[in-house]
N, C-alpha and C positions, 0 to 999 in steps of 0.2 A: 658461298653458303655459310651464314652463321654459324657457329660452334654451338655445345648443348647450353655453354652459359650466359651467352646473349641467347639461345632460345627463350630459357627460363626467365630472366629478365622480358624480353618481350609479350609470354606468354603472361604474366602476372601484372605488367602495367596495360594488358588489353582491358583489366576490372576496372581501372577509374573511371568513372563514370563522366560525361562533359558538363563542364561546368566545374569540375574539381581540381582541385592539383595536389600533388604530391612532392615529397622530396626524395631528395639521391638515399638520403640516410635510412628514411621509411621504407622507400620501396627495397633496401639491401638487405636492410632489417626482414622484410617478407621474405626475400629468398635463403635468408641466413648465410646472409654475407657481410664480410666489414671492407670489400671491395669497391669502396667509391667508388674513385676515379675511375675503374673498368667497367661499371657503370654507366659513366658521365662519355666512355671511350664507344660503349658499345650502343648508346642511346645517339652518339654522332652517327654511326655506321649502320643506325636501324635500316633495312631496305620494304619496312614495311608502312613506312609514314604515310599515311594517316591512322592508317586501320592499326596501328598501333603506336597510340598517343605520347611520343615521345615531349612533345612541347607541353606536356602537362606537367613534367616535373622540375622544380626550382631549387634552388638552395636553400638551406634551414632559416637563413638569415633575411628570408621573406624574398631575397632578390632574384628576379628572372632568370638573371643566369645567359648562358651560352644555349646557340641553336645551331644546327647545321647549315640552314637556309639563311641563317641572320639572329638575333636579337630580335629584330622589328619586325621579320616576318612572326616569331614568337608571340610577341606581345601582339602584334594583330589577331593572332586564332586565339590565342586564350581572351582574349577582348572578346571576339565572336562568340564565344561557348558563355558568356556572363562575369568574367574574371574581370574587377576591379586593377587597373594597374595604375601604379601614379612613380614617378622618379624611378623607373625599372623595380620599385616594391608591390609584389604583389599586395594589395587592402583586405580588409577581413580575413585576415591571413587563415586564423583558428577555424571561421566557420565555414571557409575553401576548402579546405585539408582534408585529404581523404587517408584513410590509415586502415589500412588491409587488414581482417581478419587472420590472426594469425595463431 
């Protein structure tokens, strides 16, 4: 059973919509946290994948990043939802970017 802060995490990256992606830092920043990596820890360990879209979120630095299932399995669903990807960098990175209401 998750804890409350991977709930919170989970329950806040259900908003990105498909087709978007977000990063570690954005989505911490929604929950008001400076906890990366627990993050990046607890988005490995989501057991609600798909229905809560862990593969939407990338590194700042445009790149894919790590998946649970794979890299490639990643870049395949974000390829399916409309997500540009070339050399593991997400493309149109700015106009992918989803940034929660905060």
């Amino acid at each position: 059973m998750p804890n409350k802060f991977y709930e919170k995490i989970y329950a806040k990256l259900k908003e990105v919509p498909k087709g978007k992606i977000t990063t570690y830092k954005i989505l911490a920043k929604a929950i008001n946290s400076k906890a990366y990596r627990a993050i990046g820890t607890a988005l490995k360990k989501n057991p609600y994948s798909p229905i809560v879209p862990c593969h939407r979120v990338v590194r700042s630095n445009k790149n894919v990043g790590g998946f649970a299932k794979s890299s490639k399995k990643k870049i395949e669903m974000l390829k399916k939802e409309g997500i540009k990807i070339k050399n593991n960098k997400v493309q149109n990175f700015e106009k992918v970017l989803y940034k929660f209401n905060i």
